[in-house]
mmCIF file of the C-alpha atoms, coordinates in Angstrom:
data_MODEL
# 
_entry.id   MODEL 
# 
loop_
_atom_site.group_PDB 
_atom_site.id 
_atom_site.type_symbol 
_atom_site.label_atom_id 
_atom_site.label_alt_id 
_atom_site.label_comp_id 
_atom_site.label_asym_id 
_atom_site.label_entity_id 
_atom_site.label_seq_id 
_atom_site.pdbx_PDB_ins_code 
_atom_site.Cartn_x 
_atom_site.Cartn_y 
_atom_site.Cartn_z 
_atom_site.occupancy 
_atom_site.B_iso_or_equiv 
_atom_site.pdbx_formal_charge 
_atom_site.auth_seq_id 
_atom_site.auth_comp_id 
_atom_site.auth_asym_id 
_atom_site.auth_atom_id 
_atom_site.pdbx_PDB_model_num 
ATOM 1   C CA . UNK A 1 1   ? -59.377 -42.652 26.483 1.00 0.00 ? 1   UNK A CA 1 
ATOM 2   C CA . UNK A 1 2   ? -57.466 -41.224 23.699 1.00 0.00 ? 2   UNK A CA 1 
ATOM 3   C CA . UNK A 1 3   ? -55.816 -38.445 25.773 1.00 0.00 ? 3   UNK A CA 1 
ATOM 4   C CA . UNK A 1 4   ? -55.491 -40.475 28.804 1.00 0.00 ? 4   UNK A CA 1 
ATOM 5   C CA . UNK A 1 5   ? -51.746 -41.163 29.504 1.00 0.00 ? 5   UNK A CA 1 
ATOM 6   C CA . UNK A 1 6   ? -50.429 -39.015 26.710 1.00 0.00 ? 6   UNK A CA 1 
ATOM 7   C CA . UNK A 1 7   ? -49.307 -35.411 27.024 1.00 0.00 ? 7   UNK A CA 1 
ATOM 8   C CA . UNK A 1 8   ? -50.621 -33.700 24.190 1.00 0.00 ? 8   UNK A CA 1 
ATOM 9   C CA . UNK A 1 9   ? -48.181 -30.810 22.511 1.00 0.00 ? 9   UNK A CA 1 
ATOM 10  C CA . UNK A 1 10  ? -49.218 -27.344 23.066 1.00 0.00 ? 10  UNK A CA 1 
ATOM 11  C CA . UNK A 1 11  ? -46.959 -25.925 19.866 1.00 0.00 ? 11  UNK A CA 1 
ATOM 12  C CA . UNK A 1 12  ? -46.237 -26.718 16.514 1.00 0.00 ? 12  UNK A CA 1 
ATOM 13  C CA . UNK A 1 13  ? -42.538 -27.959 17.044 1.00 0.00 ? 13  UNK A CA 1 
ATOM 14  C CA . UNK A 1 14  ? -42.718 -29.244 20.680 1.00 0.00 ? 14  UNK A CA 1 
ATOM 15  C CA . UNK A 1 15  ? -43.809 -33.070 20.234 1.00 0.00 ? 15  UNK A CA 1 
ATOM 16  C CA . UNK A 1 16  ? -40.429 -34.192 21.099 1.00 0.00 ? 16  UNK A CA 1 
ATOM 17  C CA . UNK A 1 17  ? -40.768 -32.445 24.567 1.00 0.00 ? 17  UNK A CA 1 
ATOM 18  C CA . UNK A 1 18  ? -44.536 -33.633 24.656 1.00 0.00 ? 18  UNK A CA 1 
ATOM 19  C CA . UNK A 1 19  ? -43.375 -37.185 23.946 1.00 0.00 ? 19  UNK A CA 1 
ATOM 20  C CA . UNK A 1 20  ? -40.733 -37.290 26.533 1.00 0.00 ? 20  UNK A CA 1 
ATOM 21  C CA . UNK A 1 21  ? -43.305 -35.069 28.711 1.00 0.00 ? 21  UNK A CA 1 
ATOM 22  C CA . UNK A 1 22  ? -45.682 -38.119 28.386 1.00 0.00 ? 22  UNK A CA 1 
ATOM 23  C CA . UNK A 1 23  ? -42.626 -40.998 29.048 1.00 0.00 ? 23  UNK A CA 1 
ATOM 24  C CA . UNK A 1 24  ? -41.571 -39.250 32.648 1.00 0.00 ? 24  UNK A CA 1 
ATOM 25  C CA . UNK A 1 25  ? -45.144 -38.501 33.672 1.00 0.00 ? 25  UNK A CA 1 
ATOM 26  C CA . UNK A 1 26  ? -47.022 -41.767 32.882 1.00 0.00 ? 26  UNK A CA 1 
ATOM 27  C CA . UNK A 1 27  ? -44.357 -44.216 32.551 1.00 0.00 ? 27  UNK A CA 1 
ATOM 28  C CA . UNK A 1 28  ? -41.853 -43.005 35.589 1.00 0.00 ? 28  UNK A CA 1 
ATOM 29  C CA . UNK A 1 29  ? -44.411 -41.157 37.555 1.00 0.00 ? 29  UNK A CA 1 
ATOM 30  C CA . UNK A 1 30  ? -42.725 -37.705 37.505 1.00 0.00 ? 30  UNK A CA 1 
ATOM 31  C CA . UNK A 1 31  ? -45.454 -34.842 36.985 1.00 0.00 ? 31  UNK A CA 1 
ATOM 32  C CA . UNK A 1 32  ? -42.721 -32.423 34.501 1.00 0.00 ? 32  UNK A CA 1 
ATOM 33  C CA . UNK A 1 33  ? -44.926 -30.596 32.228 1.00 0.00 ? 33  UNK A CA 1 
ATOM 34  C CA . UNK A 1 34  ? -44.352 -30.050 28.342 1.00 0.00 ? 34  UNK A CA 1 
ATOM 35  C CA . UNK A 1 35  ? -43.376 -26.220 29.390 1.00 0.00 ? 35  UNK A CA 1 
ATOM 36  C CA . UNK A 1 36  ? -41.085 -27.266 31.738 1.00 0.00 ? 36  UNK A CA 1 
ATOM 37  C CA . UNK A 1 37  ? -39.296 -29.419 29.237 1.00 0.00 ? 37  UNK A CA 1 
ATOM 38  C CA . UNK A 1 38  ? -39.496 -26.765 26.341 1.00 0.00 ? 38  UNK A CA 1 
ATOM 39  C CA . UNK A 1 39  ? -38.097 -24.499 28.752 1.00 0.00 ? 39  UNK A CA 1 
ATOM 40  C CA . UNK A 1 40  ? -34.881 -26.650 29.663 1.00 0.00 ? 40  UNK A CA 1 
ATOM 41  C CA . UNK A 1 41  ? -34.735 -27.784 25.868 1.00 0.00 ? 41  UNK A CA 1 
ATOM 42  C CA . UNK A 1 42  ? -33.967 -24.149 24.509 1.00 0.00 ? 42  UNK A CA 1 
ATOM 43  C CA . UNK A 1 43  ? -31.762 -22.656 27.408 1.00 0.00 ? 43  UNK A CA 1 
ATOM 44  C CA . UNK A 1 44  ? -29.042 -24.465 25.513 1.00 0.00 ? 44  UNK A CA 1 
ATOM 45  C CA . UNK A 1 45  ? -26.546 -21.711 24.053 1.00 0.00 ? 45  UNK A CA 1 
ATOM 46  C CA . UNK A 1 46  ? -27.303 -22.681 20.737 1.00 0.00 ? 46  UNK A CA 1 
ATOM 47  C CA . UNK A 1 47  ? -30.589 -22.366 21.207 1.00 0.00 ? 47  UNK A CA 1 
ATOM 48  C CA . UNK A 1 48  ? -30.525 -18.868 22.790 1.00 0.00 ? 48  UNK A CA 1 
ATOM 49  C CA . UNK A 1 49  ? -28.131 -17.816 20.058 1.00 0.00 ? 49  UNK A CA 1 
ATOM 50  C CA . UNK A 1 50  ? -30.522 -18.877 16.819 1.00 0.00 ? 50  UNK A CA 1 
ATOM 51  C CA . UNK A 1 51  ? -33.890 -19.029 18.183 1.00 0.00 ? 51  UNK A CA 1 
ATOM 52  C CA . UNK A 1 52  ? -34.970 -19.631 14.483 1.00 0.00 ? 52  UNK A CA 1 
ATOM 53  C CA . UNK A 1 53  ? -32.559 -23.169 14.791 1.00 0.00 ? 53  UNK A CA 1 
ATOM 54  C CA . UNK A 1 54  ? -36.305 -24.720 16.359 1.00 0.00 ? 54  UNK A CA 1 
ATOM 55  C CA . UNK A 1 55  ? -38.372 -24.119 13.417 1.00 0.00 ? 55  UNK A CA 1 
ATOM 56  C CA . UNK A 1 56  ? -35.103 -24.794 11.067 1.00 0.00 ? 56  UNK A CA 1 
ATOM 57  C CA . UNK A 1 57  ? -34.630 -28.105 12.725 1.00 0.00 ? 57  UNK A CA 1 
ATOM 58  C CA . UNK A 1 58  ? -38.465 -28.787 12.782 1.00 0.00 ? 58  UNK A CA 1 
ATOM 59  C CA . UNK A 1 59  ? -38.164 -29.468 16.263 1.00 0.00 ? 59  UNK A CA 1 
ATOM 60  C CA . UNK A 1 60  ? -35.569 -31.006 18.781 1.00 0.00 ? 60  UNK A CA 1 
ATOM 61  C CA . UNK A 1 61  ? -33.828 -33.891 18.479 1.00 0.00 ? 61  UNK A CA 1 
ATOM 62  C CA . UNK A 1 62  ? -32.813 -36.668 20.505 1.00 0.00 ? 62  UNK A CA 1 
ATOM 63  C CA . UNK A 1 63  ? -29.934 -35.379 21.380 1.00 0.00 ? 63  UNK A CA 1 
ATOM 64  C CA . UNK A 1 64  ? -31.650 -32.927 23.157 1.00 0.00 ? 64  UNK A CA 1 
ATOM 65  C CA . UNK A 1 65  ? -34.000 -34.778 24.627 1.00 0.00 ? 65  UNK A CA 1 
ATOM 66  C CA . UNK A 1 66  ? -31.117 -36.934 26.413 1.00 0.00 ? 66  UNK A CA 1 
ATOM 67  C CA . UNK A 1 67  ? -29.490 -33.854 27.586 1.00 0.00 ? 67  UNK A CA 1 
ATOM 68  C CA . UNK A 1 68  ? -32.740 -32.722 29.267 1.00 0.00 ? 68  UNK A CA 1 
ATOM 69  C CA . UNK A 1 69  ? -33.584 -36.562 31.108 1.00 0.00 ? 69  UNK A CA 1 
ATOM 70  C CA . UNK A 1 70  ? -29.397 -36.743 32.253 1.00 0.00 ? 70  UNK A CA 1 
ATOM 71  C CA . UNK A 1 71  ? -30.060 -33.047 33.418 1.00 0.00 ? 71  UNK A CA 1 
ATOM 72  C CA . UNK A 1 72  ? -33.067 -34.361 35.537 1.00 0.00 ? 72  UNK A CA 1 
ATOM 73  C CA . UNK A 1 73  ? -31.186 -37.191 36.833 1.00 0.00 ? 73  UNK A CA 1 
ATOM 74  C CA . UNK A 1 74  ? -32.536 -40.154 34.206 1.00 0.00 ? 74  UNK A CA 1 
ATOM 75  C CA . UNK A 1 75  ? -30.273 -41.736 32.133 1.00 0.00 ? 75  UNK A CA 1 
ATOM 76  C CA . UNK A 1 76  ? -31.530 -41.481 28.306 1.00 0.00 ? 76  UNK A CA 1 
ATOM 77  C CA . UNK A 1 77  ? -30.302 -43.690 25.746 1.00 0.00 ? 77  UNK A CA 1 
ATOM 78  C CA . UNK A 1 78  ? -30.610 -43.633 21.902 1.00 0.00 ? 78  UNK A CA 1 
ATOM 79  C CA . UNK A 1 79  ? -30.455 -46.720 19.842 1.00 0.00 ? 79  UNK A CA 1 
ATOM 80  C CA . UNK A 1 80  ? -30.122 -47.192 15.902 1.00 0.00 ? 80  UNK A CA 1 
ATOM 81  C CA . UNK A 1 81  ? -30.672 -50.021 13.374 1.00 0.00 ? 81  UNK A CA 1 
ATOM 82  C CA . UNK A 1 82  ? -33.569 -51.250 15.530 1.00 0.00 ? 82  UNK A CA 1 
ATOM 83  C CA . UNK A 1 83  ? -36.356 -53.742 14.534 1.00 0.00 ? 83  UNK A CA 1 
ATOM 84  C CA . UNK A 1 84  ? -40.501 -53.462 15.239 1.00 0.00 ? 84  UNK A CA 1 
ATOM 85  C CA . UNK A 1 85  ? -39.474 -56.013 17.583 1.00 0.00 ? 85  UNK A CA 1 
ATOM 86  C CA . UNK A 1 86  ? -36.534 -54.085 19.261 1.00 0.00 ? 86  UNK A CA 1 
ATOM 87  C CA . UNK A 1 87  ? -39.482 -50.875 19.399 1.00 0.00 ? 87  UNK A CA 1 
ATOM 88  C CA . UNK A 1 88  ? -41.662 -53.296 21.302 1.00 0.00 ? 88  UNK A CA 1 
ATOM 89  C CA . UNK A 1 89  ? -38.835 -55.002 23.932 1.00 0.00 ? 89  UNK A CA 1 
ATOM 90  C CA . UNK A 1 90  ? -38.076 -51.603 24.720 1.00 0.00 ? 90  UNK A CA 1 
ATOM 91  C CA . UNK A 1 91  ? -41.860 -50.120 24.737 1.00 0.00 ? 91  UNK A CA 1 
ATOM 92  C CA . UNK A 1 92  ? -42.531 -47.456 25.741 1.00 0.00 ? 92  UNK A CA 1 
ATOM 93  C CA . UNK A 1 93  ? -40.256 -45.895 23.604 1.00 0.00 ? 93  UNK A CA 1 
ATOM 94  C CA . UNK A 1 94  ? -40.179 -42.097 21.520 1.00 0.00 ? 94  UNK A CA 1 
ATOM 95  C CA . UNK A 1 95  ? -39.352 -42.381 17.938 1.00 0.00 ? 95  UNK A CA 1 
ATOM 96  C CA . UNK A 1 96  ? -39.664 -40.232 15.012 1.00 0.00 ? 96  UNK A CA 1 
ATOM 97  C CA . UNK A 1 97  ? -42.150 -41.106 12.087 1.00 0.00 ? 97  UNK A CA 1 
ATOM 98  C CA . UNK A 1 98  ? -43.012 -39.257 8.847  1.00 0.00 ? 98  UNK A CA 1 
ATOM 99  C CA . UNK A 1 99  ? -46.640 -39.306 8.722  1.00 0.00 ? 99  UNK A CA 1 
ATOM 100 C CA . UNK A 1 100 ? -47.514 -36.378 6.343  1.00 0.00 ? 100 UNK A CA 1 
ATOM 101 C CA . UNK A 1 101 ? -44.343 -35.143 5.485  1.00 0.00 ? 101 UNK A CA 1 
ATOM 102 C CA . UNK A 1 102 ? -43.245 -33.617 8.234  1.00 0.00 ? 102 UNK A CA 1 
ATOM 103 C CA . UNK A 1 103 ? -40.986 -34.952 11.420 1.00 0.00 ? 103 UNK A CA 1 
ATOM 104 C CA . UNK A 1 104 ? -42.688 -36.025 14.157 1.00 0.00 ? 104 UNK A CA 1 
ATOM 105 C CA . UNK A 1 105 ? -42.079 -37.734 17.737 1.00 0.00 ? 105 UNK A CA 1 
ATOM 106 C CA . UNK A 1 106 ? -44.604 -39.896 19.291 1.00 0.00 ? 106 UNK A CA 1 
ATOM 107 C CA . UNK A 1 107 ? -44.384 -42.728 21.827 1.00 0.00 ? 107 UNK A CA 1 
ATOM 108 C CA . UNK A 1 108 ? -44.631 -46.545 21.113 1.00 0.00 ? 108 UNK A CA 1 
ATOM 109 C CA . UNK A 1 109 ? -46.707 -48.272 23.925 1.00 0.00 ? 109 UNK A CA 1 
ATOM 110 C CA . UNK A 1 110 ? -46.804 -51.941 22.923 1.00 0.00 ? 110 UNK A CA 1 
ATOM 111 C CA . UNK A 1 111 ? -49.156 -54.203 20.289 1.00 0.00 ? 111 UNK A CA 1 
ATOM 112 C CA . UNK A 1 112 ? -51.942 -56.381 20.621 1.00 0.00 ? 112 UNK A CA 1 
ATOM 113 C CA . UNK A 1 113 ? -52.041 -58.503 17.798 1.00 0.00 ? 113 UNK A CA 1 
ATOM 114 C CA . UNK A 1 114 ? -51.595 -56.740 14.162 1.00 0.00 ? 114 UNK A CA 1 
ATOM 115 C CA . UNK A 1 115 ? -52.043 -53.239 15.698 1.00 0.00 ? 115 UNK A CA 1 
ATOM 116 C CA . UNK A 1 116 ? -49.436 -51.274 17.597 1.00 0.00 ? 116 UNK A CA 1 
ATOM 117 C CA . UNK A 1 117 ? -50.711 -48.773 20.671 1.00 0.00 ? 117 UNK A CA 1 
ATOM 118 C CA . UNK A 1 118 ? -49.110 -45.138 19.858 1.00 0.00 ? 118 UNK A CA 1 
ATOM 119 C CA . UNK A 1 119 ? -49.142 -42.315 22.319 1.00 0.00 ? 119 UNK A CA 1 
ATOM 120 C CA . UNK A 1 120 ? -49.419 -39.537 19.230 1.00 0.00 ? 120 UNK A CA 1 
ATOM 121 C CA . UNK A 1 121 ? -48.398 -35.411 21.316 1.00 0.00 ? 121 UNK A CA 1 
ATOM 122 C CA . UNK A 1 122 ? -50.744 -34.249 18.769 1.00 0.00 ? 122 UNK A CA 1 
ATOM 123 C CA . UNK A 1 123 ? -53.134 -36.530 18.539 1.00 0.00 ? 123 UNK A CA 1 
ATOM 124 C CA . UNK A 1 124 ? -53.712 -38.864 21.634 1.00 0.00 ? 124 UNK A CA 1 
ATOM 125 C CA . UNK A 1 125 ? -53.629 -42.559 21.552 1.00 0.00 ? 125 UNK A CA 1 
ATOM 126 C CA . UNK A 1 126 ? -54.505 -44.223 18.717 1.00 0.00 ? 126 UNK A CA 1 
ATOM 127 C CA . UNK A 1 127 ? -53.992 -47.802 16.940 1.00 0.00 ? 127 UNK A CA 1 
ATOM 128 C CA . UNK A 1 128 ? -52.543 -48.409 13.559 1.00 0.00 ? 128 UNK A CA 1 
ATOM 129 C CA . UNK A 1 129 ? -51.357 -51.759 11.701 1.00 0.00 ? 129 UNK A CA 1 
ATOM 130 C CA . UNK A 1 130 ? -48.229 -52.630 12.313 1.00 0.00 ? 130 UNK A CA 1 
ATOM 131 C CA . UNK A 1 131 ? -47.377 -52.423 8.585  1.00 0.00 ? 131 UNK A CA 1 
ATOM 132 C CA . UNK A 1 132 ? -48.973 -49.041 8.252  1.00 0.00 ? 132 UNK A CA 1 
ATOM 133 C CA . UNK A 1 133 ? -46.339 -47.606 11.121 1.00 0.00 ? 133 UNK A CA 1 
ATOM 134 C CA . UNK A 1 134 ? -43.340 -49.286 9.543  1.00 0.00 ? 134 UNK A CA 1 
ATOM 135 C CA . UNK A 1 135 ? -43.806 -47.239 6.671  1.00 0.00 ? 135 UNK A CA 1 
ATOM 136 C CA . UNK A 1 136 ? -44.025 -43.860 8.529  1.00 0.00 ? 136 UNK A CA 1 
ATOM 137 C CA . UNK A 1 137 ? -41.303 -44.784 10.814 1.00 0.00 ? 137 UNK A CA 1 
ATOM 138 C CA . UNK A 1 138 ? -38.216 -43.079 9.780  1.00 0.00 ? 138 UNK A CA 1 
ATOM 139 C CA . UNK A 1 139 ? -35.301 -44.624 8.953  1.00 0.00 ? 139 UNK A CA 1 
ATOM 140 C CA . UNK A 1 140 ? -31.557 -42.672 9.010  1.00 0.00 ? 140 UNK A CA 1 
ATOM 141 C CA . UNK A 1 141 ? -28.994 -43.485 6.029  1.00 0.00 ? 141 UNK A CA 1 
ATOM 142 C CA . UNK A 1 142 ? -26.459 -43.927 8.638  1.00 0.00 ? 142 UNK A CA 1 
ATOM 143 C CA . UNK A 1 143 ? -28.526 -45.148 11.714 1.00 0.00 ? 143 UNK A CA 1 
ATOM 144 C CA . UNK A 1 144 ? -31.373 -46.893 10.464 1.00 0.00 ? 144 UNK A CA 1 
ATOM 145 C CA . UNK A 1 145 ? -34.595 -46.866 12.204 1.00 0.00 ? 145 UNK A CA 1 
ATOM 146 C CA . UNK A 1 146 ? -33.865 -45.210 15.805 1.00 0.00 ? 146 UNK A CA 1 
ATOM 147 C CA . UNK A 1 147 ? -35.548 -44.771 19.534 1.00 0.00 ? 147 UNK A CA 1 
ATOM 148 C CA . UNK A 1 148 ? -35.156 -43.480 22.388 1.00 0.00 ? 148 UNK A CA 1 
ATOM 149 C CA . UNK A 1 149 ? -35.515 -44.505 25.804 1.00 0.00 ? 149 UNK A CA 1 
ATOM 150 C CA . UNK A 1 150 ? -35.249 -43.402 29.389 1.00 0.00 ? 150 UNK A CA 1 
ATOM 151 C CA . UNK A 1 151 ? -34.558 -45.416 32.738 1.00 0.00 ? 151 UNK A CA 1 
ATOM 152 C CA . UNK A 1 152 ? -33.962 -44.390 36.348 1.00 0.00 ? 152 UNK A CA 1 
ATOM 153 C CA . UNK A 1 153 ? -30.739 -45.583 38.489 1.00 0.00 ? 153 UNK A CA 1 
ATOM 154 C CA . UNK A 1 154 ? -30.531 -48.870 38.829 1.00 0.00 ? 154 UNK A CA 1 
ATOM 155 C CA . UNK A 1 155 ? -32.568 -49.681 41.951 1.00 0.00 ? 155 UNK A CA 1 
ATOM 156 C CA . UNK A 1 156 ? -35.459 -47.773 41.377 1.00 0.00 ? 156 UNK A CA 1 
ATOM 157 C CA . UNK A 1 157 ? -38.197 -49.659 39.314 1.00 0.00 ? 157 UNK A CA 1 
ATOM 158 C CA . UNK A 1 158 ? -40.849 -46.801 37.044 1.00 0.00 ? 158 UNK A CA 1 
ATOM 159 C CA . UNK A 1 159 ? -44.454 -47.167 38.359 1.00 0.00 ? 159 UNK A CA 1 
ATOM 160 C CA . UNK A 1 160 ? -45.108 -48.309 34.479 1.00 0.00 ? 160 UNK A CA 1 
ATOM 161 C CA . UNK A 1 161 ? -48.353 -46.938 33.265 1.00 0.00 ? 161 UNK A CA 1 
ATOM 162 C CA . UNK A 1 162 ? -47.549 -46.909 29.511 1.00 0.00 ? 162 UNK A CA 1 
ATOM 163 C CA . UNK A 1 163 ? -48.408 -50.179 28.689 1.00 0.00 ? 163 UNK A CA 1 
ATOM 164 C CA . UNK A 1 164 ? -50.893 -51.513 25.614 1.00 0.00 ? 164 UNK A CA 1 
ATOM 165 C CA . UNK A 1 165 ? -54.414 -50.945 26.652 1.00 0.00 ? 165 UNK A CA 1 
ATOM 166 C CA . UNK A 1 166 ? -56.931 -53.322 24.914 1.00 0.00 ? 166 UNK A CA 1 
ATOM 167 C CA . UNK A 1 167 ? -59.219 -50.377 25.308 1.00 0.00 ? 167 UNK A CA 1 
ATOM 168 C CA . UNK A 1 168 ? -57.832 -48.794 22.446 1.00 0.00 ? 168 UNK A CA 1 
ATOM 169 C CA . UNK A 1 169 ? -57.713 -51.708 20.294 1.00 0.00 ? 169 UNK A CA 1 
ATOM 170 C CA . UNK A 1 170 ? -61.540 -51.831 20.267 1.00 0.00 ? 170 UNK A CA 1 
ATOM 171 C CA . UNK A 1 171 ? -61.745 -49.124 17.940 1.00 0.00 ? 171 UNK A CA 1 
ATOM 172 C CA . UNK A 1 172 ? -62.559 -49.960 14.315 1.00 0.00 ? 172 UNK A CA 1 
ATOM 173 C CA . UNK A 1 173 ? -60.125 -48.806 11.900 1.00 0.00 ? 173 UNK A CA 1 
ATOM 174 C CA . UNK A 1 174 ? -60.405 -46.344 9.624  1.00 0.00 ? 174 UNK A CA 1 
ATOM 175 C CA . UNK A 1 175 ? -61.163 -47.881 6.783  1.00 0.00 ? 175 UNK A CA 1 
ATOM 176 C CA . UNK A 1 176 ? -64.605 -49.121 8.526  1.00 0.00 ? 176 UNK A CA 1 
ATOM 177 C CA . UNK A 1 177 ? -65.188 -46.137 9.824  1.00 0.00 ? 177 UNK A CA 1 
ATOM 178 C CA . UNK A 1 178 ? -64.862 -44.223 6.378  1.00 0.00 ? 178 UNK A CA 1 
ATOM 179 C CA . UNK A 1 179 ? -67.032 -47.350 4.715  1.00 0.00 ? 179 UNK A CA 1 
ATOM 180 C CA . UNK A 1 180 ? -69.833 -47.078 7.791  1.00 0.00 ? 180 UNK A CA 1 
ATOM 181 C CA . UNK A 1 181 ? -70.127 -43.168 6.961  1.00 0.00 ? 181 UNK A CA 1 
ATOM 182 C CA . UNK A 1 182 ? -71.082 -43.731 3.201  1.00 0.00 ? 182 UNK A CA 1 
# 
């Protein structure tokens, strides 16, 4: 259960193409793998010209992520200033958080109750509070709090697998796990 629908990241810096790996595969049914994306993420010029830009950067960014989905023919869109609320109307959705001081992309599936469902590239799925996220979730001086989706043309519907599983809800959190182990 926690690795099901969720590409996990194979490198240190590729959770952004891991993330987005995990939004075409499970949520628009198209089987790209993390390599693949990697691959089309640093033939960009700049890229090939500073190799060392990756590890400066910690990472891609959005920007590049976009340029990878319009390359494949899916129309990516970034939004800033967004709400928890705007994360879940436009579930599932990549966003970056801050969890240990470091940068980090994972996927927002949806929330059952006071817990929201994330699809973690290094992790797997796993359920936090919804106050706990908010305070990991990045937020931009000039954009805010941002996300990033992707959509197909117009007629075609995704087969929509990434959706909140009350599976993963049933796990205690951590704080009763940590108590149960004393």
């Amino acid at each position: 259960m926690r690795r099901e629908n969720v590409v996990v990241q194979e490198w240190d810096l590729s959770c952004g193409a891991a993330a987005l790996a995990t939004v075409l595969r499970f949520q628009h049914g198209d089987n790209v793998s993390e390599r693949k994306l990697v691959e089309a993420l640093i033939s960009r010029n700049i890229y090939i010209e500073n190799p060392a830009l990756v590890r400066i950067r910690e990472g891609f960014s959005l920007l590049d992520l976009k340029r990878v989905v319009e390359g494949r023919g899916y129309n990516g869109f970034g939004y800033g200033d967004l709400t928890f609320q705007d994360l879940l109307d436009l579930a599932p959705i990549i966003t970056p958080i801050d969890p240990h001081g470091y940068n980090h992309f994972v996927v927002i599936i949806g929330r059952l109750g006071d817990d929201v469902q994330v699809a973690d590239p290094a992790f797997g799925n796993f359920t936090t509070t919804v106050e706990r996220f908010q305070r990991g979730w990045m937020e931009f001086p000039d954009l805010g709090h941002v996300g990033f989706i992707v959509t197909r043309g117009e007629d075609a519907a995704p087969p929509g697998r990434l959706r909140p599983d009350p599976r993963v809800f049933m796990t205690p959190p951590p704080s009763q796990i940590r108590q149960a182990m004393l």
